[in-house]
C-alpha positions as CSV (number, residue, x, y, z in Angstrom):
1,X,17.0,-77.4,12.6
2,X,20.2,-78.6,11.2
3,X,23.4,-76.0,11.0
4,X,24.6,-73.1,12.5
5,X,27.5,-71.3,13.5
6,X,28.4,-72.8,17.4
7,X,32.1,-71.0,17.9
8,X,30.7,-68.9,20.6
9,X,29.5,-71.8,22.2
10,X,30.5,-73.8,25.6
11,X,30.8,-77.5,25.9
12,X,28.2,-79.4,28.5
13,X,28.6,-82.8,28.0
14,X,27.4,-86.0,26.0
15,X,24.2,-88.2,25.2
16,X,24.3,-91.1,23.3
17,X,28.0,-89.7,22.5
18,X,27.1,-86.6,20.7
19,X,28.6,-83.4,22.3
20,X,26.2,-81.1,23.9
21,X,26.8,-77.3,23.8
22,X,25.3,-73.5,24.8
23,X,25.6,-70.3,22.4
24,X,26.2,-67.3,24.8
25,X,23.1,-66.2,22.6
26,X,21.1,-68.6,24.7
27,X,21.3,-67.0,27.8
28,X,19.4,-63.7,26.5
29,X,15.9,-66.1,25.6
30,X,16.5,-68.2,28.7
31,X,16.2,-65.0,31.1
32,X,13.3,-63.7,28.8
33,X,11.3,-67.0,28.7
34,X,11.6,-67.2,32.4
35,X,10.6,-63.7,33.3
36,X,7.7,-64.1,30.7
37,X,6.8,-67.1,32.6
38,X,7.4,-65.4,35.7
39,X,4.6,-62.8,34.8
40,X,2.0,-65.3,33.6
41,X,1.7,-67.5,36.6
42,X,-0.8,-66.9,38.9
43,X,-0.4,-63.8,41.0
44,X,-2.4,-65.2,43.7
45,X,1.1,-67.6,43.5
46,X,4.0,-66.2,46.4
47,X,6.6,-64.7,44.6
48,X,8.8,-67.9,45.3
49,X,7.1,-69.9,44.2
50,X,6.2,-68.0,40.8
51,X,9.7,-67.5,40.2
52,X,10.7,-71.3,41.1
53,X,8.2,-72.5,38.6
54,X,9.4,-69.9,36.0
55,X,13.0,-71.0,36.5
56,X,11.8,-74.7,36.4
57,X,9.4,-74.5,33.2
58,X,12.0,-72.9,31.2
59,X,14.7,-75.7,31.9
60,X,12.3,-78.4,30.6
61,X,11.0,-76.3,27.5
62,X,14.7,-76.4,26.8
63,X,15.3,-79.7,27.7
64,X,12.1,-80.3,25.2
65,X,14.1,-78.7,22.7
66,X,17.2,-80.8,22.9
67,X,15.1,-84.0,23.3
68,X,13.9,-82.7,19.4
69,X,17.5,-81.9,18.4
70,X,18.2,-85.5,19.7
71,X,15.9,-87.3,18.2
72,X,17.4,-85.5,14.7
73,X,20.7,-86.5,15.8
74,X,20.2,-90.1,16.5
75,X,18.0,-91.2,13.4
76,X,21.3,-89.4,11.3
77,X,23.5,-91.6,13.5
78,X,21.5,-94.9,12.3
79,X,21.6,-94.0,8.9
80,X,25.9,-93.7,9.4
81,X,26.0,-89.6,9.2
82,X,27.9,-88.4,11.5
83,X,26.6,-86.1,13.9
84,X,29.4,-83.3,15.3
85,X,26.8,-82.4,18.3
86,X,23.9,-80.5,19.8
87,X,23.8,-76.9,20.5
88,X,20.9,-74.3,21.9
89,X,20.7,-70.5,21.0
90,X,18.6,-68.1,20.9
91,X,16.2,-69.5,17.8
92,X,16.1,-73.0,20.5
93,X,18.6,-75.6,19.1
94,X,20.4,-76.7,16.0
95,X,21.8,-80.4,14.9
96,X,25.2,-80.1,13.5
97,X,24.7,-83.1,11.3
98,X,28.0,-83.5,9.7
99,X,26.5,-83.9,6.0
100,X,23.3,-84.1,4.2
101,X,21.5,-87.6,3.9
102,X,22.4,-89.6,0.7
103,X,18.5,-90.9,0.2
104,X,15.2,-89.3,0.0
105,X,14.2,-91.8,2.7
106,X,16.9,-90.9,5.1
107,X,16.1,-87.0,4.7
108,X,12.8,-87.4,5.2
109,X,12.9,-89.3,8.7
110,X,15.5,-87.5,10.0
111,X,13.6,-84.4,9.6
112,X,10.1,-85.7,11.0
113,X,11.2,-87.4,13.7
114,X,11.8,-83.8,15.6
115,X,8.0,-82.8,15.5
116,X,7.5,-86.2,16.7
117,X,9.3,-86.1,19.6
118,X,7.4,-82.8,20.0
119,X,4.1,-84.2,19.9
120,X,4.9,-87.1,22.2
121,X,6.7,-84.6,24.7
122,X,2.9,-82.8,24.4
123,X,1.4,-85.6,24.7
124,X,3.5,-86.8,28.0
125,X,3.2,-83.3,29.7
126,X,-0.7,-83.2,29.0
127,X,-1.4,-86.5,30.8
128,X,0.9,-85.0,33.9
129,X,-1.5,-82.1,33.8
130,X,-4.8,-84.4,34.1
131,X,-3.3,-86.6,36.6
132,X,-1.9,-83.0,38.6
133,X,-5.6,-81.8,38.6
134,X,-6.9,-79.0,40.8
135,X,-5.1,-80.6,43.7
136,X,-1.7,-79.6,42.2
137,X,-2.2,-76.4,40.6
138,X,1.3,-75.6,40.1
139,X,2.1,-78.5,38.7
140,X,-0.9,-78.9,36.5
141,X,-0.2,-75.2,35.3
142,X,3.4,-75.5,34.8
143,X,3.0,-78.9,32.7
144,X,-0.1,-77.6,30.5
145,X,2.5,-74.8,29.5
146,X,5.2,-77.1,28.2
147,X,2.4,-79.3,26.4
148,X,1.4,-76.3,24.4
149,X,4.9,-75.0,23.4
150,X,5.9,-78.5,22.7
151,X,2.5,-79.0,20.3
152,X,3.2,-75.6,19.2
153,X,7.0,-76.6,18.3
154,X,5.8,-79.4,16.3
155,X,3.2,-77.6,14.2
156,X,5.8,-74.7,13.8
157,X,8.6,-76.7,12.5
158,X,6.4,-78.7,10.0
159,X,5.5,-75.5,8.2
160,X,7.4,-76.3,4.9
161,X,9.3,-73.1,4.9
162,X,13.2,-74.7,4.3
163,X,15.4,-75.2,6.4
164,X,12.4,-76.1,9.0
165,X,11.9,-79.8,9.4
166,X,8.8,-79.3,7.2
167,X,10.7,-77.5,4.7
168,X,13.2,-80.9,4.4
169,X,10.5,-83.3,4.2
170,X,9.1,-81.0,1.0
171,X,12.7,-81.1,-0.4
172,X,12.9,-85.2,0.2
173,X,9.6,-85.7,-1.1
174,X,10.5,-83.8,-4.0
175,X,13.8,-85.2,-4.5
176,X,11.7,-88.5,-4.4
177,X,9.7,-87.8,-7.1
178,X,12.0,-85.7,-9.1
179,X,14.9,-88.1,-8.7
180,X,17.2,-85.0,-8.5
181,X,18.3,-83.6,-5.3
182,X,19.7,-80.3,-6.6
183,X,16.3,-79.2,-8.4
184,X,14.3,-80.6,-5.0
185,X,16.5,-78.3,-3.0
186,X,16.2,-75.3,-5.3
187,X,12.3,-75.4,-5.0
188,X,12.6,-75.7,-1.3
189,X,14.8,-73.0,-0.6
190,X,12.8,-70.7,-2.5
191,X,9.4,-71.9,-1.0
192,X,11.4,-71.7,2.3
193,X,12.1,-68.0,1.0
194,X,8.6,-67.1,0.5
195,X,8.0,-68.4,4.2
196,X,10.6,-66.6,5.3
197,X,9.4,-63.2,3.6
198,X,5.7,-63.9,4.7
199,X,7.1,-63.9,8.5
200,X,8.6,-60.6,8.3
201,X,5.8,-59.4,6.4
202,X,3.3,-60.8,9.1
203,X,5.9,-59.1,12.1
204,X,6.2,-56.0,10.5
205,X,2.6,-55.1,10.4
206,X,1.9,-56.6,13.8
207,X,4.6,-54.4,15.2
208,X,3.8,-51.3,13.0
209,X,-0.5,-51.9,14.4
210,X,-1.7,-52.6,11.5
211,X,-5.4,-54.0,12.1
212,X,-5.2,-56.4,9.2
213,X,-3.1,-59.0,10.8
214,X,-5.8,-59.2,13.5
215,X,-9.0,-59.1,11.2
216,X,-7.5,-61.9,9.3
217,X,-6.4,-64.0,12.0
218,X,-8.0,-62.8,15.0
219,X,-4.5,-62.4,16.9
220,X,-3.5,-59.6,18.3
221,X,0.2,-59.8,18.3
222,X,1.4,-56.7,19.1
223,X,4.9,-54.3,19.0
224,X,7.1,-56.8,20.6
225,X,5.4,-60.0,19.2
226,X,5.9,-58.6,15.5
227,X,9.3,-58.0,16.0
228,X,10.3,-61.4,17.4
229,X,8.5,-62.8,14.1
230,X,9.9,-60.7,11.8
231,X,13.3,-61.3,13.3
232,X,12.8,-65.3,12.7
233,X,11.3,-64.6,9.3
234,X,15.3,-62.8,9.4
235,X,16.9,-65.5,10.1
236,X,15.0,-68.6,8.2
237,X,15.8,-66.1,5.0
238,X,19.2,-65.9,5.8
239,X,19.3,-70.2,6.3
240,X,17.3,-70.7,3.0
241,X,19.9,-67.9,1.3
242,X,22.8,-69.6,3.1
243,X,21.8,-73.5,2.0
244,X,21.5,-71.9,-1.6
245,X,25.2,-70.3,-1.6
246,X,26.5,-73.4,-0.4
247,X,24.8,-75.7,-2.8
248,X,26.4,-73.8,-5.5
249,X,29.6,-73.5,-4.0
250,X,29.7,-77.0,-4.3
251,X,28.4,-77.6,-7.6
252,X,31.6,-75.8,-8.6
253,X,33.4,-79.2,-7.8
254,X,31.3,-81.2,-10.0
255,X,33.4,-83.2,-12.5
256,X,36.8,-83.2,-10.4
257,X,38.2,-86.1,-8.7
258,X,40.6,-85.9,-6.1
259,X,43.9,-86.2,-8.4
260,X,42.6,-83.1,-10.3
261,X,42.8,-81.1,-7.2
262,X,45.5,-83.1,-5.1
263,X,48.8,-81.4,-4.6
264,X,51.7,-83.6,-5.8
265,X,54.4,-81.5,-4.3
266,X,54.9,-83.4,-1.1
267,X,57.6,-82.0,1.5
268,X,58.8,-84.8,4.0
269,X,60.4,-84.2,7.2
270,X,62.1,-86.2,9.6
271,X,60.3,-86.4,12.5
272,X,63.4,-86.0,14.7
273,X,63.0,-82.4,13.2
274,X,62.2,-79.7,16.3
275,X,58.5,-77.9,16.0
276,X,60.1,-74.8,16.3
277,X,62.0,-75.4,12.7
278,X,59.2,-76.5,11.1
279,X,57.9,-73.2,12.1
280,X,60.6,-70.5,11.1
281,X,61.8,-72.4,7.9
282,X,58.7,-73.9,6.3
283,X,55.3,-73.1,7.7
284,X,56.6,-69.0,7.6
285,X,59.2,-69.2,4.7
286,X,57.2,-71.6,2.2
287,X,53.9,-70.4,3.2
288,X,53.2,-74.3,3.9
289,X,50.2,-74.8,6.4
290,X,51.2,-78.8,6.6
291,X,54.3,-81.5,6.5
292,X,54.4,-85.1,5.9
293,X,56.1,-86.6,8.4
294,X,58.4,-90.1,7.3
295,X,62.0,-91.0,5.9
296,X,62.8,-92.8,2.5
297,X,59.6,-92.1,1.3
298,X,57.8,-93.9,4.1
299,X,55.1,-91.5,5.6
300,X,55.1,-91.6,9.6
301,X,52.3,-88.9,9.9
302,X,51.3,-85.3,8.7
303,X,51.8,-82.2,11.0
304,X,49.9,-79.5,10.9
305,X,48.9,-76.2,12.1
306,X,46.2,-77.7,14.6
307,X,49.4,-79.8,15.5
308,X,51.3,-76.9,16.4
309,X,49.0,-74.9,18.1
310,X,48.0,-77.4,20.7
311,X,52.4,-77.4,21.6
312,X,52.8,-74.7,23.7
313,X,54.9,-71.7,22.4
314,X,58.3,-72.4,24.6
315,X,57.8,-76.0,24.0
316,X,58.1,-75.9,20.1
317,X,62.1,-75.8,20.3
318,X,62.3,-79.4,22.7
319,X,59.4,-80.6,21.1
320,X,60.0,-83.0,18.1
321,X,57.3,-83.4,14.9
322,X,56.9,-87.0,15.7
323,X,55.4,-86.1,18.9
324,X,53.4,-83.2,17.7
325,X,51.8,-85.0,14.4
326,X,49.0,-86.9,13.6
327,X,50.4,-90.7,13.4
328,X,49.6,-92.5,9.9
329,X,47.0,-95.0,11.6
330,X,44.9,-92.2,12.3
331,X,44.4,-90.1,9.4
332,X,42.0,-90.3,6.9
333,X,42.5,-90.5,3.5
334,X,40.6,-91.1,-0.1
335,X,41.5,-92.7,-3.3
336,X,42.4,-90.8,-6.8
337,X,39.2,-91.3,-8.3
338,X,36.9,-90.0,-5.2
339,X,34.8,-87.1,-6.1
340,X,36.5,-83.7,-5.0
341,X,33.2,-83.2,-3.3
342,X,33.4,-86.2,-1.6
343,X,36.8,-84.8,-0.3
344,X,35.0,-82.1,1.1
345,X,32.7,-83.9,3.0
346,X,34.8,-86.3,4.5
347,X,37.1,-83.8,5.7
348,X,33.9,-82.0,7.4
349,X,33.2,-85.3,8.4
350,X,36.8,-86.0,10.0
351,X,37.3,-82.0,11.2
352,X,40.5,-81.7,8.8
353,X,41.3,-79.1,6.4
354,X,43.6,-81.9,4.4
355,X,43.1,-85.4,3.1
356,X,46.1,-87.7,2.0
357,X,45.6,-89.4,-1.7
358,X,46.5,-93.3,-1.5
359,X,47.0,-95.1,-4.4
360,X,48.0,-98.6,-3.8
361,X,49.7,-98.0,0.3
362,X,51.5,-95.2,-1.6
363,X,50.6,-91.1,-0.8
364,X,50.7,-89.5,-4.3
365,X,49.0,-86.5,-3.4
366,X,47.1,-84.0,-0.6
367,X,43.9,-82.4,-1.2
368,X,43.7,-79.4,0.8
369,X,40.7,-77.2,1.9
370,X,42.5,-74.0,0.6
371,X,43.0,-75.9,-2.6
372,X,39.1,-76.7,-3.2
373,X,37.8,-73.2,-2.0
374,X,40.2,-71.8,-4.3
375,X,38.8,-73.9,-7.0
376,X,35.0,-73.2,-6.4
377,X,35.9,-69.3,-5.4
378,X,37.6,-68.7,-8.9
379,X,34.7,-71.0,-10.8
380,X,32.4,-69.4,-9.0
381,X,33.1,-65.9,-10.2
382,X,33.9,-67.1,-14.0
383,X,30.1,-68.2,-13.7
């Protein structure tokens, strides 16, 4: 899955460069996988070595989980989209795949390569459990486990419920045929929808006993089994519903460029100036949330808020802008004519909330992020 909200997330470390992270949220399924585990190994097992395997298991389910959030991550990377980094929670793990592919083609292999890496992971931890045998019961038990999650992964995440992997293949095959991605991504989302709805339809009897679940399917699923599917019929409704809002909030930038939105109103301080200035008599005063930084109209750098806060508090008076900005050579900027939705995604892209306009080596203007949700917030509720 692609997307979440990771603030309440801790940093782990890197593979292949992307930054690997934990949701808090994480923990709670963790402890519950385990002690589920825990309770379905052997009893005839010693209570160590139960729990070992437990505790062992649920580390490589997870670390099957980010090997499918990986393989996501590095088929974007080959197309050129940026990937911001990896991070598990309690639904398993989400891609934060800085934007959305710019081909059917792309869309459609970066989505269905996870599965595959699921049903090779199945594959790999099935052929441990026939070479195990009876000889190494724990082993052989422990690996036939992760080859069923992993198979049952794969077949889960190919449903085509959007935003499932499944559910992005549907949208790129019909964005293929269609030749229009927003129409292909209004048909997924609402099949995605329907998915969604059938889950907690499905959880909701299960967990209320209704025998018709179990005639139909022959499961019985029970109280605590229904819940945990109607809760992730929940939350791919609230994905599907979120994709949706932010598809036409930025629709609402269709047509502009970035000098229709640019501010041209550019205040330029010298970068002698102290941090603590900048502060009292422009970020409070003029309600100004960034400064170009540069003398006789030649920029140096931009300063900004992120600037700021990363200068500690009793520093600001000592500490000059120069040293606090961003230096020219390292910010990103766009051309008048780029589309203001382009703007957008490149500052996603660069993790800025403003993007300099350069016309000929000259800054004529500064798209902000205020400035463009402004725009789509007041076009969105003119209709």
């Amino acid at each position: 899955m692609r997307e979440a909200d990771t603030t309440s997330s801790f940093y782990i470390g890197r593979v292949f460069g992307i930054p690997l992270g934990v949701n808090y949220s994480w923990f709670i399924i963790f402890a519950l996988v385990t002690v589920s585990l825990a309770s379905q190994f052997p009893m005839l097992w010693t209570p160590e070595i139960r729990w070992t395997a437990a505790l062992v298991t649920s580390l490589l389910f997870f670390c099957s989980v980010l090997g499918h959030e990986l393989a996501h991550s590095v088929v974007a990377l080959s197309f050129g989209i940026p990937v911001k980094g990896i991070t598990l929670f309690v639904f398993g793990g989400v891609s934060q795949i800085a934007r959305e592919a710019t081909k059917p083609r792309a869309e459609a292999l970066i989505a269905v390569v996870g599965p595959l890496m699921s049903l090779a992971l199945a594959g790999l931890f099935y052929g441990i459990q026939a070479l195990a045998g009876p000889r190494e019961e724990t082993l052989a038990v422990m690996t036939g486990w992760l080859a069923a999650i992993n198979l049952n992964l794969a077949v889960f995440n190919l449903i085509p419920g959007f935003p499932l992997d499944g559910g992005r293949v549907l949208r790129a095959l019909l964005w293929w045929v269609r030749g229009d991605y927003r129409a292909a991504t209004r048909i997924a989302v609402i099949v995605g929808r329907g998915v969604a709805w059938t889950f907690i339809l499905v959880g909701a009897l299960s967990a209320l006993g209704t025998p018709v679940i179990a005639e139909l399917t022959g499961l019985r699923i029970g109280f605590l089994g229904g819940l945990w599917i109607a809760f992730i019929g929940w939350f791919l409704d609230s994905a599907a519903t979120s994709t949706h809002n932010q598809m036409a909030f930025r629709e609402s930038l269709a047509g502009y460029t970035a000098r229709d939105v640019m501010t041209r109103d550019l205040p330029m301080i010298s970068r002698y100036t102290s941090l603590q200035r900048v502060v009292d008599e422009n970020l409070l005063l003029q309600d100004q949330r960034f400064l170009l930084i540069g003398s006789n109209g030649i920029l140096d750098g931009i300063v900004t808020l992120r600037n700021i806060r990363a200068v500690p508090k009793e520093r600001w008076s000592i500490t000059i802008a120069g040293d606090a900005m961003t230096p020219l050579h390292r910010m990103k900027y766009v051309s008048p004519q780029a589309e203001a939705l382009s703007v957008l995604e490149s500052m996603d892209e660069a993790d800025v909330n403003q993007m300099p306009v350069v016309d000929r080596d000259i800054v004529v203007g500064m798209v902000s992020r205020d400035r463009l949700l402004h725009i789509i917030r007041l076009r969105t509720e003119l209709k």
